[in-house]
VEXDREN-2710 file (C-alpha; in Angstrom, 1 decimal):
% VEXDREN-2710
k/r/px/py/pz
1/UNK/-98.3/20.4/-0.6
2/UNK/-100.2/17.9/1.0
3/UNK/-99.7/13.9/-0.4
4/UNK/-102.4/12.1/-2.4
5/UNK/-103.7/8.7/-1.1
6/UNK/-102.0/5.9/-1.8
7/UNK/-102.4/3.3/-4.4
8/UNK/-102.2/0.1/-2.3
9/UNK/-106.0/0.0/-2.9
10/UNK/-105.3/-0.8/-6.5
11/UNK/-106.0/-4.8/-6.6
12/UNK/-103.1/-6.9/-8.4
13/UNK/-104.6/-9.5/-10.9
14/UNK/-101.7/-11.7/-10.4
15/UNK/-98.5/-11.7/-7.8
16/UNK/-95.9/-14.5/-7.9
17/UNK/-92.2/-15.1/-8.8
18/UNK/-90.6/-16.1/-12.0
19/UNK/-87.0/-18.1/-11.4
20/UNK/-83.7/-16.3/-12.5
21/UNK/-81.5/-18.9/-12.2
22/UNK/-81.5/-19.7/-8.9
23/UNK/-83.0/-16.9/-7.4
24/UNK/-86.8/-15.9/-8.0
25/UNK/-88.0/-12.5/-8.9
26/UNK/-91.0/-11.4/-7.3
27/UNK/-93.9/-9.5/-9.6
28/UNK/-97.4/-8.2/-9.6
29/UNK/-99.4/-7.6/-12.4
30/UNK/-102.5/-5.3/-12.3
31/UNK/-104.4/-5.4/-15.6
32/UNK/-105.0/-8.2/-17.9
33/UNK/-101.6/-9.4/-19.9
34/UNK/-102.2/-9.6/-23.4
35/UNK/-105.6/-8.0/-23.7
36/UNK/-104.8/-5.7/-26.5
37/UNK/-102.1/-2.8/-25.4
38/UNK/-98.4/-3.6/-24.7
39/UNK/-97.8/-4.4/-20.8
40/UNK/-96.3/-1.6/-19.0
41/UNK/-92.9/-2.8/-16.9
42/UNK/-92.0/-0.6/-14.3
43/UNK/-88.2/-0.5/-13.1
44/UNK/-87.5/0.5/-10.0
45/UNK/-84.9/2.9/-8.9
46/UNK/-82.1/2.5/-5.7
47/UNK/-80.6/0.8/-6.7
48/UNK/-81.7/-1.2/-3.7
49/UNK/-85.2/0.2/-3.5
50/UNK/-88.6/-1.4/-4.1
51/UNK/-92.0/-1.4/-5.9
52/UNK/-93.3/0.1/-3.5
53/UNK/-93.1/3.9/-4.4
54/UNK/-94.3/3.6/-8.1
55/UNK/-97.6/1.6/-7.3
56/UNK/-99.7/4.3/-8.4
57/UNK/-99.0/3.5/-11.9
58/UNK/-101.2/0.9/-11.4
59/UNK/-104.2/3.1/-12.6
60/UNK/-102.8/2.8/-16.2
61/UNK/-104.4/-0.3/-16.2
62/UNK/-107.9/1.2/-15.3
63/UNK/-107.2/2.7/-19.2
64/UNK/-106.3/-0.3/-20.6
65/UNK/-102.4/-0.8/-20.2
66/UNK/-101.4/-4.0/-18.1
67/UNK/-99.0/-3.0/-15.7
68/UNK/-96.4/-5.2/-14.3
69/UNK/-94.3/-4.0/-11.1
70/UNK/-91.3/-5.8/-10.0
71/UNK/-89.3/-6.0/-6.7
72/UNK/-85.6/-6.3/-8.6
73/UNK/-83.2/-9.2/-7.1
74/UNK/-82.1/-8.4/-3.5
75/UNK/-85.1/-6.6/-2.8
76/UNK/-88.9/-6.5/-1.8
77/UNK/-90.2/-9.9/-2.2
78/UNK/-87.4/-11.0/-4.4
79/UNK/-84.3/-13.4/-2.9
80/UNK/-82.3/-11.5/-0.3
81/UNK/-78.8/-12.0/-0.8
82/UNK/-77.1/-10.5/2.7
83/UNK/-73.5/-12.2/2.5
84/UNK/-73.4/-11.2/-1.3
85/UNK/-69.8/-9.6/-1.8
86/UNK/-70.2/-6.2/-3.3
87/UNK/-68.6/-7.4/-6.7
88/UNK/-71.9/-10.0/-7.3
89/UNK/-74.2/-6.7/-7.8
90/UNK/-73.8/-5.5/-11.4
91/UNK/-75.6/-3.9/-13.8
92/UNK/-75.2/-6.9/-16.0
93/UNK/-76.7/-8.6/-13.7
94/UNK/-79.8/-6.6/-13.5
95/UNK/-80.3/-6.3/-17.1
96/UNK/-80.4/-10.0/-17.4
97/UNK/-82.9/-10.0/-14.7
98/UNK/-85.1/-7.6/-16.8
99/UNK/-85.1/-9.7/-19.8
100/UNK/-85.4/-12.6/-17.7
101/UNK/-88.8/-10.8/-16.7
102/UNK/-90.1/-10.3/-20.0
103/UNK/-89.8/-13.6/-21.1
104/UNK/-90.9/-15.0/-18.0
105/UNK/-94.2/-13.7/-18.2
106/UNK/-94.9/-13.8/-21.9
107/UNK/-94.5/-10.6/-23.0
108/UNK/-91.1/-10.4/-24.8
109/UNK/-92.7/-9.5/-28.1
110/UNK/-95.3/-6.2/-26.8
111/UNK/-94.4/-4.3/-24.0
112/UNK/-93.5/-0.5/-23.1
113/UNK/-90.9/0.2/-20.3
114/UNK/-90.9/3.0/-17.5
115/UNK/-87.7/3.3/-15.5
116/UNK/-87.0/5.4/-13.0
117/UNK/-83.8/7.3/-11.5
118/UNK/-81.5/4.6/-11.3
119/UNK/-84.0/2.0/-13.4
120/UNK/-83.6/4.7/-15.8
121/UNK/-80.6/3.8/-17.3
122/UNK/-80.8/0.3/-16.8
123/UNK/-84.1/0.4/-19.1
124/UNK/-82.0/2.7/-21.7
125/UNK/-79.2/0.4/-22.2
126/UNK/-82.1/-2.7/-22.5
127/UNK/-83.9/-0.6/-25.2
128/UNK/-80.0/-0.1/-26.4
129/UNK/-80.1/-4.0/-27.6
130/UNK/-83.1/-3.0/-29.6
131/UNK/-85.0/-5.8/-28.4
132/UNK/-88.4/-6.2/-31.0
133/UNK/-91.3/-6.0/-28.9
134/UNK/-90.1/-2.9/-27.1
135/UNK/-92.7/-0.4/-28.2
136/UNK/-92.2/2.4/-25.8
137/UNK/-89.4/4.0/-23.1
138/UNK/-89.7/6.0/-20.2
139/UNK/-86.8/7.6/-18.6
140/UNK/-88.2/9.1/-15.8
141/UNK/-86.4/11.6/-13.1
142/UNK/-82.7/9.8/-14.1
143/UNK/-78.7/10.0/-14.8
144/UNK/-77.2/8.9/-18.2
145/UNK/-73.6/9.2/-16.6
146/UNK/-72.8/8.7/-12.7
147/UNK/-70.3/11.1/-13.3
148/UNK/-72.3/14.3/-14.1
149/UNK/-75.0/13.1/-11.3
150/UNK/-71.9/13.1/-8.8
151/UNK/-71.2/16.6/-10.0
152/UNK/-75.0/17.7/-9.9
153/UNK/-75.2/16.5/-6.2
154/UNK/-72.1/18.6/-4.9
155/UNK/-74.0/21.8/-6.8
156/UNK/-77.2/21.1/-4.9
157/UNK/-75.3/20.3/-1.9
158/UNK/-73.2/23.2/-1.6
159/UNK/-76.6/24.9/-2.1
160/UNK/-77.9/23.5/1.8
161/UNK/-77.6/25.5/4.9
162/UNK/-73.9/25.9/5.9
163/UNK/-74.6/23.8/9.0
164/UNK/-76.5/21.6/7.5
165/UNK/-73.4/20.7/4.8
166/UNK/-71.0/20.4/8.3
167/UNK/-72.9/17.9/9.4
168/UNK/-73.0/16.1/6.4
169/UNK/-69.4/16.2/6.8
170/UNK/-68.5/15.7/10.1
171/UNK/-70.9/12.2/10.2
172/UNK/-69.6/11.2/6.3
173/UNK/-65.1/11.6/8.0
174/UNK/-66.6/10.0/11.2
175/UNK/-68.4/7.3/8.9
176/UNK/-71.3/7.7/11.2
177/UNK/-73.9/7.4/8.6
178/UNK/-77.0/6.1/10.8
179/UNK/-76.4/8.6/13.2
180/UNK/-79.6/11.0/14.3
181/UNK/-77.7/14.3/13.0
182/UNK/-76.9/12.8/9.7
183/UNK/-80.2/11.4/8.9
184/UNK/-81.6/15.0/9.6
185/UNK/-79.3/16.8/7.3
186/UNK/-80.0/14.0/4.5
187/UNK/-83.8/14.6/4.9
188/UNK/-82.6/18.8/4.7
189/UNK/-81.9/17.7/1.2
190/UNK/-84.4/14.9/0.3
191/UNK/-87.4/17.3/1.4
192/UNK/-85.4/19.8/-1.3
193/UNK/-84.8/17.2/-3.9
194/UNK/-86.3/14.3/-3.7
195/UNK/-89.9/14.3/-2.2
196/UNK/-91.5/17.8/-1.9
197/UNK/-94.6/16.7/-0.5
198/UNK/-95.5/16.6/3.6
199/UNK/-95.9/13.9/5.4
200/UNK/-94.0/11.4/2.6
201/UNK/-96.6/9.4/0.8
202/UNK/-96.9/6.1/2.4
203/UNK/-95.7/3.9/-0.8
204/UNK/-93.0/6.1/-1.0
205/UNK/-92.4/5.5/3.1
206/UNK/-92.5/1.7/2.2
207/UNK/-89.8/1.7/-0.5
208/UNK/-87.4/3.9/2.0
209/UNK/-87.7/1.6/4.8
210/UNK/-87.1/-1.6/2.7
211/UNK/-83.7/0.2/1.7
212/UNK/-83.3/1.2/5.4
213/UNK/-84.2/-2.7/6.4
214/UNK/-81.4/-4.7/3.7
215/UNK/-79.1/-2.0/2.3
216/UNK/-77.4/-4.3/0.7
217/UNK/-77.6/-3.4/-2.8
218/UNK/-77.6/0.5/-2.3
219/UNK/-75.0/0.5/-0.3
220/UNK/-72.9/-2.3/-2.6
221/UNK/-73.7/0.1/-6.2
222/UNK/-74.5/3.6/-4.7
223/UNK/-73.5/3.7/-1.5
224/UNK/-74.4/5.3/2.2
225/UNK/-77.0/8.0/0.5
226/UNK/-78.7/9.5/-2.5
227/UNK/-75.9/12.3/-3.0
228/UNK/-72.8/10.6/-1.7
229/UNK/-72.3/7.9/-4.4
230/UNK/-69.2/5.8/-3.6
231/UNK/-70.2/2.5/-4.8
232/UNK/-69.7/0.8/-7.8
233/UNK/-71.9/2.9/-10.3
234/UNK/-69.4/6.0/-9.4
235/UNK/-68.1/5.4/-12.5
236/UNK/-71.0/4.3/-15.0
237/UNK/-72.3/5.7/-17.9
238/UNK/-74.5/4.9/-20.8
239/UNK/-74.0/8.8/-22.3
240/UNK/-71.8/7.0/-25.6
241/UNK/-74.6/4.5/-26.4
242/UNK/-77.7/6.4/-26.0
243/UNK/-77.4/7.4/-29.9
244/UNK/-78.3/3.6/-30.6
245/UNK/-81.8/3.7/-29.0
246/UNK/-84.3/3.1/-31.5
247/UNK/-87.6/3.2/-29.7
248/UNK/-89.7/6.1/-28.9
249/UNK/-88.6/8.0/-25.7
250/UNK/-90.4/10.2/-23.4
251/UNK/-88.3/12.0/-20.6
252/UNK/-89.5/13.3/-17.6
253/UNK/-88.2/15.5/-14.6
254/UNK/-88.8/17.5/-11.9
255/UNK/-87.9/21.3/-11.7
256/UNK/-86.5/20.7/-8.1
257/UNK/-84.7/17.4/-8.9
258/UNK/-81.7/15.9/-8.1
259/UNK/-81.9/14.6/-11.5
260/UNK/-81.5/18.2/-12.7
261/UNK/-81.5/18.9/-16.3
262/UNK/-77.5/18.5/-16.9
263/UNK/-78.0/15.1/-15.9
264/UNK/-80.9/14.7/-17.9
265/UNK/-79.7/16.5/-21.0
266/UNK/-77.5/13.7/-22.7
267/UNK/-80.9/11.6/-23.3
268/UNK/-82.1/14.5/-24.9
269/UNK/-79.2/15.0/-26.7
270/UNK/-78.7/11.5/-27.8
271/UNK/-81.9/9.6/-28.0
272/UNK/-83.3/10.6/-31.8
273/UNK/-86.8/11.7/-31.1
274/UNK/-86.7/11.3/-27.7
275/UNK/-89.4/14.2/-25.8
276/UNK/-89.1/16.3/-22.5
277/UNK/-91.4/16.8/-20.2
278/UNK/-90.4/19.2/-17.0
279/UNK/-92.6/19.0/-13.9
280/UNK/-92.6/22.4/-12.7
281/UNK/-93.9/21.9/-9.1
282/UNK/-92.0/18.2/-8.5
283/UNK/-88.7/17.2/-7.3
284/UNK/-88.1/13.3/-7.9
285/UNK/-91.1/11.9/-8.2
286/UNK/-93.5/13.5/-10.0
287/UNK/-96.1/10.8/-10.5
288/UNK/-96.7/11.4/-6.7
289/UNK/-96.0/15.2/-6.7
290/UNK/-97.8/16.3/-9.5
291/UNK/-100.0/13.4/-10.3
292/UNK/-102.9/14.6/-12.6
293/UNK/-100.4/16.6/-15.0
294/UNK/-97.8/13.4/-14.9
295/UNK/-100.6/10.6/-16.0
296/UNK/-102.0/13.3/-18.7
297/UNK/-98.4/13.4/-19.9
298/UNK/-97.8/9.5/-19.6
299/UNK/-101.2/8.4/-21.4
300/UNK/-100.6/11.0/-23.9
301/UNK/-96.8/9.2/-24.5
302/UNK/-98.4/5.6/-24.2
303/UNK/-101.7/6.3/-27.1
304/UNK/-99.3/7.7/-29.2
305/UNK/-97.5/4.5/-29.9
END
């Protein structure tokens, strides 16, 4: 498969920061805010990542849906925290950050929320405080408990070439984690399970190299990569309080994702109502793999509330 352009051509009406505390929170909004249908907030997986790789949902506001992207704290154009000790990233932390946003820019009382893989859950457990002018989730290509993604990623691990998976464990005793071999054996399983598409899109390029550039965050709550989750969301899970969600839930995946369907089965189990959508020819990130069937599916979601 061969990548579509990018979206960087899609002209933001607005880009600033909002203050959170005493940090700022960078934002662009493409669209008009308030013009009729709820805003569109896109959360941002890692965590540690950026914008970046989600831009192309920009073109929902070519249909009428504001969209508002966000670079979350520690990131992108947000503050940079370096000398942070691990313990000051928290998902509590985050999720005030997100509400922060939506009152920040006016739109606490209409707005519709897509998060994905790690921006996922954080969305769900904001839509879990029922918050009134949340119209719409999306819980795209992510975990409901750390635990069963840790799981998932040993299954799909064990599923890479045998000397492939001895590298990965030769660099990961040695703690040699930026070391030419590993970084070719993680892309073994990110080409598998992440980003099916060759070369990688360019936004999605960006994103990885902001991680690659201040790992601070990823490495703080995930750790040294996408499968080998030793960091302080080892643990976490939302699974007991998804029953709680009141708002109406689409769910998408990939059929090749590391967010396979046991990880994304709980929201499906839990969520009342909640709808799932399987991308048969993505991994990760369908909105760049598959993008003509994914914005069918998304506008579809988005007109029906």
């Amino acid at each position: 498969m061969s990548p579509k352009p990018s979206a960087q051509g899609l002209v933001p009406g607005v880009k600033g920061t909002v203050p959170f505390g005493e940090y700022r929170t960078w934002y662009r909004v493409t669209g008009e805010l308030g013009a009729g249908r709820p805003a569109v907030v896109v959360v941002h997986g890692g965590p540690g990542s950026t914008h970046d790789y989600l831009l192309p949902l920009a073109r929902l506001a070519e249909d009428g849906w504001p969209v508002v992207h966000y670079d979350q704290l520690g990131n992108g154009g947000s503050t940079h925290l370096p000398d942070s000790a691990p313990d000051f990233w928290t998902v509590d932390l985050f999720l005030a950050e997100l509400g922060n946003l939506v009152e920040e820019l006016g739109i606490a009382d209409d707005y519709v929320l897509f998060g994905q893989s790690w921006g996922g859950p954080l969305s769900a457990q904001h839509a879990m405080g029922r918050p009134p002018g949340l119209r719409g989730l999306v819980v795209a290509n992510a975990p409901a408990s750390y635990p069963i993604w840790l799981q998932e990623m040993a299954r799909l691990r064990a599923a890479l070439p045998p000397d492939v998976q001895a590298a990965l464990l030769r660099h990961e005793a040695a703690g040699t984690y930026e070391s030419e071999e590993y970084l070719a054996a993680m892309r073994v399983f990110y080409d598998r399970h992440v980003c099916r598409l060759t070369p990688w899109p360019r936004d999605f390029l960006s994103s990885f190299m902001e991680i690659y550039n201040d790992p601070t965050v990823y490495y703080a709550m995930n750790g040294p990569t996408e499968f080998h989750v030793i960091g302080s969301l080892k643990d976490w899970s939302i699974v007991d309080g998804l029953h709680t969600i009141r708002t109406p839930t689409l769910l998408l995946s990939g059929r090749h994702d590391e967010a396979t369907p046991a990880v994304v089965q709980p929201y499906m189990d839990r969520v009342p109502g909640a709808r799932w959508e399987i991308f048969e020819e993505s991994s990760h990130l369908p909105h760049l793999e598959e993008p003509d069937r994914f914005f069918e599916v998304l506008t579809d979601f988005l007109a029906g509330l």
